[in-house]
Structures are given as C-alpha cells and as structure tokens.
Residue frames as a rotation matrix with the C-alpha (Angstrom) as fourth column:
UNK 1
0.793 -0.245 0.557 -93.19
-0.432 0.419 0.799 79.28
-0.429 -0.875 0.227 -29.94
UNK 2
0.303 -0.625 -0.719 -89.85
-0.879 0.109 -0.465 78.30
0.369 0.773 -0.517 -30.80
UNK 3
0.630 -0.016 -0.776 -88.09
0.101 0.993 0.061 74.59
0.770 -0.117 0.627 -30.94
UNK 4
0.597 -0.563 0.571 -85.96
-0.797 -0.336 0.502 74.53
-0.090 -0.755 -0.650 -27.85
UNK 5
0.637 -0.289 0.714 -84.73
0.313 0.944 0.103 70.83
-0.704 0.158 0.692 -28.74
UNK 6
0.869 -0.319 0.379 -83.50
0.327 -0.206 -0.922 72.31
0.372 0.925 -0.075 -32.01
UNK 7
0.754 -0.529 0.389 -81.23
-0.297 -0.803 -0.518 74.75
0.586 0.275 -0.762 -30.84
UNK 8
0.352 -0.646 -0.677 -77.65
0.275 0.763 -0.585 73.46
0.895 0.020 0.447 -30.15
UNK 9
-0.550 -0.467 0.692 -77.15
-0.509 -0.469 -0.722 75.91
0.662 -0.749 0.021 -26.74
UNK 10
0.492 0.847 0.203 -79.10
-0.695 0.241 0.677 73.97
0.524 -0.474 0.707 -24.85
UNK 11
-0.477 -0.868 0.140 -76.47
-0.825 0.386 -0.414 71.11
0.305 -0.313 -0.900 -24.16
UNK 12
0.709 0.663 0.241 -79.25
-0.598 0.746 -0.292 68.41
-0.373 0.063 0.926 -24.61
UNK 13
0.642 0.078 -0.763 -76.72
-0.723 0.393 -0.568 65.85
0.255 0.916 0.309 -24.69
UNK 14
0.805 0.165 -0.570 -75.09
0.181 0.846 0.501 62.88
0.565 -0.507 0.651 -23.08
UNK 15
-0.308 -0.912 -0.272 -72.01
0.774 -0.074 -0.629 64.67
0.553 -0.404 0.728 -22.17
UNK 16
-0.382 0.506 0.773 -74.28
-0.391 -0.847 0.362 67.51
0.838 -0.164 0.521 -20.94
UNK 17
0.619 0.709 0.337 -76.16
-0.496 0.020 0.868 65.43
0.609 -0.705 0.364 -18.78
UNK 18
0.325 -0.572 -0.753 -73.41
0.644 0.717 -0.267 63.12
0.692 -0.398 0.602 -17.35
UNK 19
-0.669 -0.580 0.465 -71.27
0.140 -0.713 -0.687 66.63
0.730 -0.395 0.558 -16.40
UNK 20
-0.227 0.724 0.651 -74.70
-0.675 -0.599 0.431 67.93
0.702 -0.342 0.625 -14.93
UNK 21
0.619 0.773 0.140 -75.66
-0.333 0.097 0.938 65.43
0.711 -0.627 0.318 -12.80
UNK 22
-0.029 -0.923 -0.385 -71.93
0.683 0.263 -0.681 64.44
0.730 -0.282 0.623 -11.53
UNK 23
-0.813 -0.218 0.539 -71.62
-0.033 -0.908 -0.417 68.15
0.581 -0.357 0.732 -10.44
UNK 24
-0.386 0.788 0.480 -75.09
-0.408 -0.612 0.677 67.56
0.827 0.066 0.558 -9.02
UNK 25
0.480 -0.381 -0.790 -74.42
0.723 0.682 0.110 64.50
0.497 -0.624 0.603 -6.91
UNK 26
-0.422 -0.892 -0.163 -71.19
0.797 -0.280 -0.535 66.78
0.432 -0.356 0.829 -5.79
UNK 27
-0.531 0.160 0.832 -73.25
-0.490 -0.859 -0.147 69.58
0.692 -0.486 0.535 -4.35
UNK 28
0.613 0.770 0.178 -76.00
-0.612 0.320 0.724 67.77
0.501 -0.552 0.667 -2.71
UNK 29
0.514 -0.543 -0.664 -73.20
0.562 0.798 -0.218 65.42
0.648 -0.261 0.715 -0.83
UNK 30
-0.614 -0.779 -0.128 -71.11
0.605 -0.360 -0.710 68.43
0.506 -0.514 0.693 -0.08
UNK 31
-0.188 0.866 0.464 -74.39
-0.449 -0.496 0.743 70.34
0.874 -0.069 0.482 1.15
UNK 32
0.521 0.778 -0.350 -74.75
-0.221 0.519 0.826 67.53
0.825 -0.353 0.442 3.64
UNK 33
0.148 -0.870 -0.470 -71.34
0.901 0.315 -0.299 66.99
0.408 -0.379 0.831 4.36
UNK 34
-0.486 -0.149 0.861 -70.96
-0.033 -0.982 -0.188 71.05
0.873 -0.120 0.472 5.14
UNK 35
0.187 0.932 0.310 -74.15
-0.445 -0.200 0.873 70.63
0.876 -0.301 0.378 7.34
UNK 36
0.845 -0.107 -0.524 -72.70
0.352 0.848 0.396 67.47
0.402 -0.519 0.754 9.54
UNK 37
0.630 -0.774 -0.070 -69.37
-0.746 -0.627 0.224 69.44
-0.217 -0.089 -0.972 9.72
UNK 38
0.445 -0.617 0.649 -67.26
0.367 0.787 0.496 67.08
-0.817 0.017 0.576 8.13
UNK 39
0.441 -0.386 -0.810 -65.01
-0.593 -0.803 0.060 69.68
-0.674 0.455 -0.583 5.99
UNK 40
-0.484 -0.800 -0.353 -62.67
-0.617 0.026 0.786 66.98
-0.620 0.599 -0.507 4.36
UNK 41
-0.174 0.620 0.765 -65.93
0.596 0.685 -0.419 65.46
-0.784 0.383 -0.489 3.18
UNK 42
0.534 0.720 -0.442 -66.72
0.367 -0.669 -0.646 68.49
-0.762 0.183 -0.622 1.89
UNK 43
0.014 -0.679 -0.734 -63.67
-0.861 -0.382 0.337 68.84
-0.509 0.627 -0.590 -0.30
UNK 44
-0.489 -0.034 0.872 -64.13
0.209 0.965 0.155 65.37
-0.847 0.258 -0.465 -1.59
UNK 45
-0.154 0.583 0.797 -66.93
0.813 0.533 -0.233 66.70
-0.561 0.613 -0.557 -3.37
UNK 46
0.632 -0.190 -0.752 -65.43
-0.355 -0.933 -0.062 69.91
-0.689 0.306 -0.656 -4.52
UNK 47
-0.732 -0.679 0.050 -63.48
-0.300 0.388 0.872 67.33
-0.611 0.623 -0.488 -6.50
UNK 48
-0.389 0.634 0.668 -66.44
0.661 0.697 -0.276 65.25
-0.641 0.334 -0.691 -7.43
UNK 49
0.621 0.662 -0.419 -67.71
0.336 -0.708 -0.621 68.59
-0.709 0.245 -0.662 -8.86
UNK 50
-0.027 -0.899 -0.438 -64.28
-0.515 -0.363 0.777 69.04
-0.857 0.246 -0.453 -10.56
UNK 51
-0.233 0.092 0.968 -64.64
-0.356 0.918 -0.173 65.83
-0.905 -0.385 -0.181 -11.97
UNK 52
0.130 0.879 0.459 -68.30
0.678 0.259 -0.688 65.92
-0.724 0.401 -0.562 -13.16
UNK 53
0.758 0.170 -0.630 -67.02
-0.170 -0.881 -0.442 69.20
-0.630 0.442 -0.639 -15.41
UNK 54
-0.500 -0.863 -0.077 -63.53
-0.760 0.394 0.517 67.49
-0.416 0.317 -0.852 -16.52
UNK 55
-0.531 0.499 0.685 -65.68
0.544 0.821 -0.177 64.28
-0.650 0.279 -0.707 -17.61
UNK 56
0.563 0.826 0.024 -68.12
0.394 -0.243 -0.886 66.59
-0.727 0.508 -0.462 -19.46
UNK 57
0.388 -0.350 -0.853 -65.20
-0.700 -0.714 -0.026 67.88
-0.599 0.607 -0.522 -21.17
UNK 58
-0.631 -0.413 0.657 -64.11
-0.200 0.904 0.377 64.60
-0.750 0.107 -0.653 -22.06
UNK 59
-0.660 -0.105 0.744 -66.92
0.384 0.803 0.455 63.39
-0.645 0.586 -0.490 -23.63
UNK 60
0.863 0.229 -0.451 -67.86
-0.303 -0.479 -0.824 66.41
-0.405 0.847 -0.344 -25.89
UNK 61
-0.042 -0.836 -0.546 -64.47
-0.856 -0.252 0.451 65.82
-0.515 0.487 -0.706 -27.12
UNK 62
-0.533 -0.343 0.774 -65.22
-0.397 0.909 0.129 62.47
-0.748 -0.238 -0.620 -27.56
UNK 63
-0.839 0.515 -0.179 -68.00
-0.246 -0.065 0.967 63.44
0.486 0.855 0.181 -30.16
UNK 64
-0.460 0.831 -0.312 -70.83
0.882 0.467 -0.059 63.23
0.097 -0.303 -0.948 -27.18
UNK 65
-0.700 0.078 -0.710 -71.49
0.257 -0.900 -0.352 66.75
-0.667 -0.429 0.610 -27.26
UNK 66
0.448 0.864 -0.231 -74.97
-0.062 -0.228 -0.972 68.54
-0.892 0.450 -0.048 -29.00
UNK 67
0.523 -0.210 -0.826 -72.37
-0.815 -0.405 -0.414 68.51
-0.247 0.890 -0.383 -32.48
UNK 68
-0.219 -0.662 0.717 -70.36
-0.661 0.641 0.389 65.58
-0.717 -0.389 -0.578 -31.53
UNK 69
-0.274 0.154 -0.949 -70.21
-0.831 0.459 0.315 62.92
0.484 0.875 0.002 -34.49
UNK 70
-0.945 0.007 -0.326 -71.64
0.022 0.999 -0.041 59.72
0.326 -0.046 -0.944 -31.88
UNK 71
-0.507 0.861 0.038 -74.72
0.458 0.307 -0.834 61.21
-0.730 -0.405 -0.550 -30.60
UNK 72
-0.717 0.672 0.185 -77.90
0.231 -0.022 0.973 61.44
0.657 0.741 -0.140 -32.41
UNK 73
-0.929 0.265 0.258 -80.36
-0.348 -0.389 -0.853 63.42
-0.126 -0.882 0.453 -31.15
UNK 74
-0.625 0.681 0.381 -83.82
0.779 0.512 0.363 61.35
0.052 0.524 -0.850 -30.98
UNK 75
-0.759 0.346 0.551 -86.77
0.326 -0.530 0.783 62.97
0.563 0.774 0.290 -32.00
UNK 76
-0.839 0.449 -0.307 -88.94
0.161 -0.334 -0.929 65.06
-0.520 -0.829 0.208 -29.73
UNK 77
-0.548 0.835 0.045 -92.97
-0.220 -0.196 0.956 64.85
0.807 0.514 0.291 -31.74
C-alpha cells in the first residue's frame, strides 16, 4: 500500500485546498443560479471559479504549494 500523503501530486496543500474549494463554492452557486434562471448570476460565478484557480496560483507562488518554502506538511501516523 503506498503513502499517498507522501507523494507531492496530490496537491495536499493550502493553496490546493483554498483554489479547490473557491472553484467549489463557484459551481454549486452557479448550479443554482443556472437552475433559478438567473444567467448573470451564473457568470458571476464563472468568475468566482476564475478566481478560485488565479488565487491557487497565487499562493503556490507564494511558497503555499506541496514544495512551497511556508507550508509544512503535518504528519499523517
């Protein structure tokens, strides 16, 4: 069985999750908004999804990313 935690593709990491749940907020919203018909809601959160991927890009650069000198990954025993 191998370490999934270990291995840096995973994107176990604060800029990972931030991007991931932005973008995730932004579907479920526009999902609702689509549903209600309320289209220029629905582009709102085709940004918000924009955003949540532009922000993750941010703060890997920033050194939050699975290699990123500020984050420390904690220990999974």
């Amino acid at each position: 069985m191998s370490n999934q935690h270990g291995d840096p593709g995973h994107g176990d990491s604060p800029a990972a999750w931030t991007a991931v749940v932005v973008m995730l907020l932004g579907i479920a919203a526009g999902t609702v908004f689509f549903f209600l018909q309320m289209p220029t809601l629905v582009w709102v959160c085709v940004g918000v999804v924009a955003l949540g991927l532009i922000l993750g890009f941010i703060l890997a650069k920033a050194g939050y990313g699975v290699n990123g000198p500020r984050y420390t990954p904690k220990s999974h025993d």
